[in-house]
Each structure stands twice: as C-alpha cells, then as structure tokens.
C-alpha positions as CSV (number, residue, x, y, z in Angstrom):
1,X,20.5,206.6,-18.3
2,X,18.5,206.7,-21.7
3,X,14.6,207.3,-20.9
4,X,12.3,204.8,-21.9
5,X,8.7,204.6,-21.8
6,X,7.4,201.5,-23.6
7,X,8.7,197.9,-23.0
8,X,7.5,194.7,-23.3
9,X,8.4,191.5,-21.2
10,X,7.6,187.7,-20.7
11,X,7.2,186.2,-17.5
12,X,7.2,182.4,-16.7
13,X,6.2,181.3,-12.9
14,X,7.3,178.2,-11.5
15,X,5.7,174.7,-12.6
16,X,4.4,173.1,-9.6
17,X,6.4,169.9,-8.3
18,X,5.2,166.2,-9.0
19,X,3.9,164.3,-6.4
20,X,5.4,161.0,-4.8
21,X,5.1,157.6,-5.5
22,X,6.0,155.8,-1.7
23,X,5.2,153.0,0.6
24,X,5.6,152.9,4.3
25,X,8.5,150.5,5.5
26,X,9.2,150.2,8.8
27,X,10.1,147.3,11.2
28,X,7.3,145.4,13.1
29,X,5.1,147.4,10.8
30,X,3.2,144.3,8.6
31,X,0.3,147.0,7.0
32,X,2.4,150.6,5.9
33,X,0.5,151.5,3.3
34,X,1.2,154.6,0.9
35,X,3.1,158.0,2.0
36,X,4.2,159.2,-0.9
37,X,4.4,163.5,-0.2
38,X,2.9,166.3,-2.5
39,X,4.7,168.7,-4.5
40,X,5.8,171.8,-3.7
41,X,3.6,175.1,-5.5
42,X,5.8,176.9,-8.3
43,X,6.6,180.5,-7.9
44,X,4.0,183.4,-8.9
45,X,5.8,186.9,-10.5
46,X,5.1,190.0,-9.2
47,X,5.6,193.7,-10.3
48,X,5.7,196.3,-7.5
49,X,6.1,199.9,-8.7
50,X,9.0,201.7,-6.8
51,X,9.7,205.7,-6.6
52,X,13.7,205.0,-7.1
53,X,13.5,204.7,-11.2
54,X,11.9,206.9,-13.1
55,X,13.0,205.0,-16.8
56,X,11.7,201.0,-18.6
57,X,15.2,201.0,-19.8
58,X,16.1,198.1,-17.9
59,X,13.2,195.9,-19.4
60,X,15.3,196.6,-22.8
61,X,18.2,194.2,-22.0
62,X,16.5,191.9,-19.6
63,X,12.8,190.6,-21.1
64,X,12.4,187.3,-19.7
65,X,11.8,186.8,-16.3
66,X,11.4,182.9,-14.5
67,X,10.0,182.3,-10.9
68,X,11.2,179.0,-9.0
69,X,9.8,175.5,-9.6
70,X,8.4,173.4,-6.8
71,X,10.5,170.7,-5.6
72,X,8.8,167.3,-6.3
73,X,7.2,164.8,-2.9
74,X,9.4,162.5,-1.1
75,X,8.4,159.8,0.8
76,X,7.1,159.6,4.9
77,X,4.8,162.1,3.6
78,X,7.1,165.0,3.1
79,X,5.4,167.6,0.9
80,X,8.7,169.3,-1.7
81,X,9.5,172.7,-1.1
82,X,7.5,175.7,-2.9
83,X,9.6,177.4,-5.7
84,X,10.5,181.2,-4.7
85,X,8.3,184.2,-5.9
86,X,9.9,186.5,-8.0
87,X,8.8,190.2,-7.8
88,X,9.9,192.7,-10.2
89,X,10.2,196.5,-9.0
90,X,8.8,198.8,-11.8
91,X,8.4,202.6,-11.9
92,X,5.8,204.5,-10.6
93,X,3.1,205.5,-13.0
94,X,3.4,202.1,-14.9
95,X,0.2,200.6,-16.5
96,X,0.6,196.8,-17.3
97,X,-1.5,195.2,-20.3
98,X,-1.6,191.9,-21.4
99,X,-0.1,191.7,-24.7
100,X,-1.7,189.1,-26.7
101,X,-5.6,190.2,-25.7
102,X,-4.8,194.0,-24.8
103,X,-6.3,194.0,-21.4
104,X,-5.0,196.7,-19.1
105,X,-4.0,194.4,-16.1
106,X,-3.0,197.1,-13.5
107,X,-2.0,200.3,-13.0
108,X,0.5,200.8,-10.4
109,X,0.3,204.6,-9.9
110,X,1.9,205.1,-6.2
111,X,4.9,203.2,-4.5
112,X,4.8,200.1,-3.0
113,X,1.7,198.8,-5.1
114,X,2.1,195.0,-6.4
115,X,0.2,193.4,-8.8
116,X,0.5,189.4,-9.4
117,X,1.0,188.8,-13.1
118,X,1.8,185.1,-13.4
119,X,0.6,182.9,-10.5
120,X,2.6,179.4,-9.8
121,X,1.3,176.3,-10.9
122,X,-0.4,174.0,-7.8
123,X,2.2,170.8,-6.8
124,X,0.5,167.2,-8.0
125,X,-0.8,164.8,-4.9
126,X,0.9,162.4,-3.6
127,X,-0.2,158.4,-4.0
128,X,-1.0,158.9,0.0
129,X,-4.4,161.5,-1.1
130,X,-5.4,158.5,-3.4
131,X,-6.4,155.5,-0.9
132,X,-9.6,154.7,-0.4
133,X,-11.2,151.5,1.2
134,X,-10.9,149.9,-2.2
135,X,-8.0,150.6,-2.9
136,X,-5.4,150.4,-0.2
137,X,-1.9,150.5,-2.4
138,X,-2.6,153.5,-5.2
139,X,0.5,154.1,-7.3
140,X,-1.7,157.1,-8.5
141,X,0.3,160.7,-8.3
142,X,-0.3,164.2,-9.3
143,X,2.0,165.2,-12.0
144,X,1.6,169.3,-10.6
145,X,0.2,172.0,-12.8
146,X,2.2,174.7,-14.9
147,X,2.8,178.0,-14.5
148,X,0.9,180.8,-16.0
149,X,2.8,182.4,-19.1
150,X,2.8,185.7,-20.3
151,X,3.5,188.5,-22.8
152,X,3.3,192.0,-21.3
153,X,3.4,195.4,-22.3
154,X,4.5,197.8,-19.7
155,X,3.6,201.8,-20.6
156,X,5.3,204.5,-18.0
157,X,3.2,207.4,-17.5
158,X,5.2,209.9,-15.0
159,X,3.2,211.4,-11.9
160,X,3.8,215.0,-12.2
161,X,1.4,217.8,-10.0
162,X,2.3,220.3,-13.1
163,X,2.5,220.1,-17.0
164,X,4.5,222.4,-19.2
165,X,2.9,222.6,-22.8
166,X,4.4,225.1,-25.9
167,X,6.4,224.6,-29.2
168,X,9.8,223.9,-29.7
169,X,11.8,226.9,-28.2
170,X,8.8,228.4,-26.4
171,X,11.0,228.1,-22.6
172,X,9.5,225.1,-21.0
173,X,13.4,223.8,-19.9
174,X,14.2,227.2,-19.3
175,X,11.8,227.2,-17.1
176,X,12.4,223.8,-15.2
177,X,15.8,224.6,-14.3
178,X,15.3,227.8,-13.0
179,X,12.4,226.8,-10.3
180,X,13.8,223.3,-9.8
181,X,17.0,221.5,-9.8
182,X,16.8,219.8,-12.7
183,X,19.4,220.4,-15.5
184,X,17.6,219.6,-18.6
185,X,19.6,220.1,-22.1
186,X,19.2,224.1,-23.4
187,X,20.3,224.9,-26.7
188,X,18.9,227.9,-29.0
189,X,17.6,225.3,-31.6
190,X,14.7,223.8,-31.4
191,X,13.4,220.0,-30.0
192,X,16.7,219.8,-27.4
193,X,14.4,218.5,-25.4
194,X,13.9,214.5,-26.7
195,X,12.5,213.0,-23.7
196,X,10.7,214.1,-20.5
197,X,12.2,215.8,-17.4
198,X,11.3,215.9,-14.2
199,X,11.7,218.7,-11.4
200,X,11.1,219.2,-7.9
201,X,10.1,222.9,-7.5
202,X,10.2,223.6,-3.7
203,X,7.9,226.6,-2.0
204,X,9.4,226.5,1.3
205,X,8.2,225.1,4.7
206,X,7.9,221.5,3.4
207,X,5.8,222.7,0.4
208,X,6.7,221.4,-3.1
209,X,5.5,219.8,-6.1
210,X,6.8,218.1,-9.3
211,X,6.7,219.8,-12.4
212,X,7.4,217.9,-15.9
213,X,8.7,219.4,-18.8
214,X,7.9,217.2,-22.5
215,X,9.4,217.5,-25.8
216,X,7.7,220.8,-27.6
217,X,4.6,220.2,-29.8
218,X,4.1,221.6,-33.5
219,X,0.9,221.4,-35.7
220,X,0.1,218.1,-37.2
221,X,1.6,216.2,-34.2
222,X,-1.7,214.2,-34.1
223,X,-0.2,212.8,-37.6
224,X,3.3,212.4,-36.2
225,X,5.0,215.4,-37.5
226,X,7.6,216.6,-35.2
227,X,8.1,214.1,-32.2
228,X,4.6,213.6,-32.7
229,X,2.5,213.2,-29.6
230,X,3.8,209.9,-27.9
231,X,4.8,211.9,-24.8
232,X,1.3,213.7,-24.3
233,X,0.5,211.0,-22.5
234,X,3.1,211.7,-19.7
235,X,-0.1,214.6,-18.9
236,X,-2.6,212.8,-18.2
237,X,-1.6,212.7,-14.6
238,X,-0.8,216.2,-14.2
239,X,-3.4,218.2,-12.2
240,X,-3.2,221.6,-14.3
241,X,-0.7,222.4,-17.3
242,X,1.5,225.8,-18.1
243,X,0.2,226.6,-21.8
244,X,3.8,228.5,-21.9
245,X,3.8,231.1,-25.2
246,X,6.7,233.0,-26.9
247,X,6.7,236.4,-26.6
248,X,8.4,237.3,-29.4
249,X,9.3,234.5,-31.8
250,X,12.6,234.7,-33.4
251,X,10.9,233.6,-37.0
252,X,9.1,236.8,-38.3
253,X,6.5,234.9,-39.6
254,X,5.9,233.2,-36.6
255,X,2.1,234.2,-35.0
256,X,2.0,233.3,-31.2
257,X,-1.9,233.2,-31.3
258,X,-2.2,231.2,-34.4
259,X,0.7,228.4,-32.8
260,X,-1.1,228.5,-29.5
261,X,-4.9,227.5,-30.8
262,X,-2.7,224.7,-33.0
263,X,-1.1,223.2,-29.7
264,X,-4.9,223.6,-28.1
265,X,-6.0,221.4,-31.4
266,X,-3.4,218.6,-31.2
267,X,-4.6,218.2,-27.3
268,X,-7.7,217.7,-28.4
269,X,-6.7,215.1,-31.4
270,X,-5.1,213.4,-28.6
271,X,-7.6,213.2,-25.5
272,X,-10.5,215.2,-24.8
273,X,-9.7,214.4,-20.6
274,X,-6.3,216.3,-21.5
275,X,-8.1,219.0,-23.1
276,X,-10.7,219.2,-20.2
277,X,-8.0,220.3,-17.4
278,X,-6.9,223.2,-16.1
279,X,-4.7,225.3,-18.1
280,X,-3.0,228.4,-17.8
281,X,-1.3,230.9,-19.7
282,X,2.2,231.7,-19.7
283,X,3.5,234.5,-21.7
284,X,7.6,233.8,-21.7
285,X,10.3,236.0,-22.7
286,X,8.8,239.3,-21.6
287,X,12.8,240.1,-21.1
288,X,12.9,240.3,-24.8
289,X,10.7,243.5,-25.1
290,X,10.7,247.2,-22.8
291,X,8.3,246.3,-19.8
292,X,4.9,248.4,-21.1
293,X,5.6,247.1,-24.9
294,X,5.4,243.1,-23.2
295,X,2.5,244.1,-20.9
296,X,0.5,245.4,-24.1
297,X,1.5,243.1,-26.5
298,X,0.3,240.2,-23.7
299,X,-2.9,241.6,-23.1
300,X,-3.1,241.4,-27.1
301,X,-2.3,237.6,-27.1
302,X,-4.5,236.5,-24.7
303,X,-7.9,238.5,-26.1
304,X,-7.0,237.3,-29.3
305,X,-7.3,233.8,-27.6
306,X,-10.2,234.8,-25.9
307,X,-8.4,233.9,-22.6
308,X,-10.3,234.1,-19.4
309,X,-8.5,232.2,-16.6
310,X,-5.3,233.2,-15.2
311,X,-3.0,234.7,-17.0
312,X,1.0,235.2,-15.9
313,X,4.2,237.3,-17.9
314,X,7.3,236.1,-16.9
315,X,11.1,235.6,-18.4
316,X,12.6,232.2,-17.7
317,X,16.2,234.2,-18.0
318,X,15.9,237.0,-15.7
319,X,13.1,235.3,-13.4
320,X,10.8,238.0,-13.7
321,X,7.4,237.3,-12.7
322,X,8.4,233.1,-11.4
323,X,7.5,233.7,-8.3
324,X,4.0,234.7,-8.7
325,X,3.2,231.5,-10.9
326,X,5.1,229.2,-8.7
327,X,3.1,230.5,-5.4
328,X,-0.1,230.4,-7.7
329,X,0.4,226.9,-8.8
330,X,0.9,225.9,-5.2
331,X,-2.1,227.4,-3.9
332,X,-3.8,225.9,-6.5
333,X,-2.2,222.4,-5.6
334,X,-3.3,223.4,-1.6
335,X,-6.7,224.2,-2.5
336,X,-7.7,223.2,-5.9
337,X,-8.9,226.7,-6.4
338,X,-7.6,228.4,-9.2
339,X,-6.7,232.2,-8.9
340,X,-9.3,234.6,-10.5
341,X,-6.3,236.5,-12.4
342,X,-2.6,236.2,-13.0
343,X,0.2,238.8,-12.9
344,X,-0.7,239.9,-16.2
345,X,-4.3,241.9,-15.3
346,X,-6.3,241.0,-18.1
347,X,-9.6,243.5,-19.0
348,X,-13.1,242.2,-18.3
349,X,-14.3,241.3,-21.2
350,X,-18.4,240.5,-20.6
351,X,-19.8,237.0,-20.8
352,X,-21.7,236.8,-24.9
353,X,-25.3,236.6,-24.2
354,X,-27.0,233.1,-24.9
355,X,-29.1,233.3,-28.4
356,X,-32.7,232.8,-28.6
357,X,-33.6,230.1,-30.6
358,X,-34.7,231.4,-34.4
359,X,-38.7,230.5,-34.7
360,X,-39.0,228.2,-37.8
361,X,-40.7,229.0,-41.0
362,X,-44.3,227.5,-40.1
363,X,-44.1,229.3,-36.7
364,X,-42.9,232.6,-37.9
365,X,-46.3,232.3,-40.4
366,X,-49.6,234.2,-39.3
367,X,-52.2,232.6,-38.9
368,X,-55.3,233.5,-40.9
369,X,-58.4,234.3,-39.5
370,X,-61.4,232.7,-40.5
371,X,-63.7,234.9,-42.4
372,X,-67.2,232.9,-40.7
373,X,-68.1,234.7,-37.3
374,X,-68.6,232.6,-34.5
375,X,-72.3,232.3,-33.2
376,X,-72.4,233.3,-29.7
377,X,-73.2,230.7,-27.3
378,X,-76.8,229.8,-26.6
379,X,-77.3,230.4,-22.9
380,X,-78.6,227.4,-20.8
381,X,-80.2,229.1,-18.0
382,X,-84.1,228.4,-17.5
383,X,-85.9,231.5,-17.7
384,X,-89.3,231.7,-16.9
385,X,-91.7,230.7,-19.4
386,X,-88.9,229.9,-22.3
387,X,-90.0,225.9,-21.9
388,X,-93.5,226.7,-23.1
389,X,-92.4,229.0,-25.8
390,X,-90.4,226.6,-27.3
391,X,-93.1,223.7,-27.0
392,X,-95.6,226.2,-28.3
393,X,-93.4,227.0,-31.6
394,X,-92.4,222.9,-31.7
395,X,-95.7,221.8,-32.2
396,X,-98.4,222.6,-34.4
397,X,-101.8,223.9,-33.0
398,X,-104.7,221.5,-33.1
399,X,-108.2,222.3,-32.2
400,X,-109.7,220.4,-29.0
401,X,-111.5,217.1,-28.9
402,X,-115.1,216.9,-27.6
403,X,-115.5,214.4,-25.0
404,X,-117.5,211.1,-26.7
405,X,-120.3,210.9,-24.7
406,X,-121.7,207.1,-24.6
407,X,-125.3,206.5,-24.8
C-alpha cells in the first residue's frame, strides 16, 4: 500500500428530524388535544485513531463521509429515531485541523483516542411542547436543526521511540533491516528510500522499541532540494535520533564533516524542538576500511564536529558494533539516561573556559587625579578652652563701661 501522509476530507453529520404536527383521537375522548412527537437527533462523526494502519491512503479515494439523519415525530407522542453516528478509524499519530480557519482540532497520538468532529443537528419539537393555557390546539413544530459541516485536513506524524537521520546512501535502511524485520528498498543509488519505514527492533525479554527510517536529507532541503524536508516532521515524536555518517563516501569529493553540520543546519531550518533532542553519532561502514584506519579516521570525524555525547562505529553489512547501539538505545529508552560514551572511545577534550566580558573604552580610561589636595577634616571634639579662643578671635576687644552712677 502506497504511504501517504497528508489528506484532506469533508464530513456531513446527520440533520436532525422534524417534529410532528398531531392531535389525539380516541373514542369517548371529547378534549385530545396535541401529541404530535419530536424528531429524532442527526448523527455526529467521529475519528478514532487505531494502531492497525499506519498510511492516509484510504482518505485518497473516499473524502466524503455522511452520518444518519434523524427520523422525523409521529403522532401519540412518539419521538423519531436518532440517525446513527458514524466514526472513522484513523492512524495513530494523526493531527486533525480544520481546514477553512487552520485550527488544530485534535491530535490523536495513542490508540483508541476519539475526537468528535461534526456533531448532529438537535430534532425540532413537536406541536405537543407548544400548548400553553392560551393556546390549547398549536399546529406549531420544530423543523430540527442541521448538521455541522466540515473541511478537514488530516496530517500523520508516525510514533517512533528512535529516528534515523544521514544523506542519501549514508545506511539508515541498511540499518533497519538488519536490527528489525522490516524490509525496506536497498539499492546502491541514492534516495531508494521515498517514504518512511517503520521497524520493530526487539532486545529480548519483552524489551523492544520502534525505530523509523526517512528518506535521506541533502543541503538546501529547507528550500526543497532533494525530497526536501516534508518527512522531518515524522521526528518530532521520536525520543532521540541516530545522526548516522558515512565512513568513507564513494564520491571523492565528498567531506563527511562538512555533510554532517549541513544535515545539523537543515534541522534547524526546520524546528528548533527537533534540533533540541537527543542525538547521537553513528559512524557507518567501518567494514569499508582495516579496523585501526576506521577507529582513527572516526575519532577524526567526530573532533572535527566537536562531538561530545555518545559516539558508536558500526557496519550495517557485517553487524559490527549493532549490538552495542541497540542495547544503548534501549537503556536509554529504560532510563532516559544517555551513556557517557559509545563504542568508539572518544578523547577528553576540556570544556573552553567562559570569557570575561571586555571593559569598555570609558571604563578601561584612568581616572585623573585632581591636582587640589583635600583639606583634612576639622575635628569636632570640644577641647578645653577652644570655645573661648574662638570667641576671643571672633570679636573685637572693647574697653569696659563704668557703671553710671545716678545722683
């Protein structure tokens, strides 16, 4: 089955039934009076995500979907019968948006989820709900309500535990088929891989996890070159990707570090949540080379990448070093700790110290010293005898007045 991603629908519930227009007649009964029956509810649409399919490709020849309508009111008060819900099973993974406004409706990310979409119109009244003590014989009725109406946009994003993330050729389906039992297309030419696969890569005693391998990236993606990066998206729900990295590239002027930091650049164009999860470093091929030529040519790629987390040399062929990663991935799935260091020892390469912050150019200027010395402080403390000093030298001396004497 061809695997689709992207598909859009229209869904129509059920209009709700009209209501009755009825009189009671029955013998020795003079005053009936009205029994006319409600309509019956229209049918609401339902999507309910489901492990079983793992493709929209369905939604390409079927796009219209129509719930039940309520049966119309008879008479004796008998309410119609309710149109049937209609529920639509959907991947896992699948995010629902409204298409005409662009709001994301629901995201049904595990099995057995269910989101209402379109909800049945109500059924009209009956002439019954309409007497009063005015008016005793209403031939009033409730026509029922539509249906709700939309245009949908459904987007499958697959669940995956693991991520595999390279160019073109780099190993990623190698890779898949050799730790799981999925059989993806191999060819020695480069994009085989058109669409995403999916593998179940078991670690014994009932531990396992799904690994998803996407069409290979090349720079300028982010402007659609290549397959451009529509199926990035299928990582978003991965927990931690396999940067995988050839070896030895069968174009001589291939440069593994410059193609690696151009794959790390189109994940950023893309999402900065993808570029902020774990990933590791897988150097494939290492079957291609004599052991101690792979180990140091490795080491080579990864400081040149200034690469610090885990680091792993494996073949994909010969299944050299696959059983380290897988265990380490799954450990890492256990107990969301990554693993200080591969199979590939990498040297210790010191932490750059933090910079101090250069002074600017008015505080690296010295400050000039004023030429005037500063007078010392007068002291404040009352000595003896300093009070009538300063009155003495305050005030000028006068000579003494002689009493007046009065005669």
């Amino acid at each position: 089955m061809k695997f689709v991603d992207e598909a859009k629908i229209r869904v129509q519930a059920g209009n709700g039934g009209r209501g009755c227009v009825s009189f009671r007649r029955e013998k020795f009964v003079p005053f009936g009076g009205p029994d006319g029956g409600d309509g019956g509810d229209g049918g609401s649409i339902t999507l309910r995500a489901l492990n079983g399919i793992n493709t929209l490709a369905d939604f390409r020849i079927v796009r219209t979907f129509r719930a039940d309508n309520g049966q119309p009111g008879g008479g004796r008060d008998m309410t119609g019968r309710g149109g049937s819900d209609s529920v639509i099973d959907v991947p896992a993974g699948t995010i629902i948006r409204d298409s005409e406004t662009g709001e994301q409706l629901g995201d049904l990310q595990t099995a057995g989820m269910e989101l209402l979409v379109a909800r049945g119109g109500k059924g009209g009244w009956g002439n019954q709900r309409f007497k009063s003590s005015k008016n005793r014989s209403p031939r009033n009725y409730g026509p029922g309500l539509p249906g709700e109406s939309r245009e949908l946009e459904l987007e499958l994003k697959v669940i995956a535990d693991v991520g595999l993330l390279g160019l073109p050729n780099a190993g990623k389906s190698t890779l898949i088929s050799v730790v799981s039992a999925a059989r993806p297309k191999i060819a020695d030419y480069p994009f085989t891989t058109l669409y995403p696969n999916l593998g179940v890569v078991s670690c014994g005693n009932q531990r396992s996890f799904v690994m998803a391998d996407i069409p290979g990236l090349i720079e300028g993606a982010a402007e659609g070159a290549g397959l451009g990066i529509r199926f990035l998206k299928h990582l978003q729900r991965t927990r931690v990707l396999l940067h995988l990295v050839d070896i030895a590239p069968v174009d001589p002027a291939a440069d593994p570090v410059r193609d690696a930091k151009s794959i790390v650049a189109e994940l950023g164009n893309f999402s900065e949540d993808l570029l902020a999860k774990p990933r590791w470093l897988v150097i494939n091929k290492s079957d291609l080379l004599p052991p101690d030529e792979a180990v140091a040519k490795a080491v080579s790629i990864a400081q040149a990448l200034s690469y610090r987390g885990p680091a792993f040399l494996i073949s994909g062929v010969s299944r050299a070093g696959t059983a380290d990663l897988i265990e380490a991935v799954m450990r890492f799935l256990e107990t969301a700790e990554a693993p200080a260091q591969g199979n590939l020892l990498l040297p210790v390469v010191a932490a750059p110290k933090p910079k101090k912050p250069k002074k600017s150019a008015a505080a690296r200027k010295p400050v000039k010293k004023s030429a005037a010395r500063k007078r010392k402080p007068v002291s404040t403390r009352a000595q003896p005898g300093n009070k009538i000093r300063r009155r003495a030298a305050a005030q000028p001396k006068r000579g003494k007045k002689r009493p007046v004497r009065s005669r």
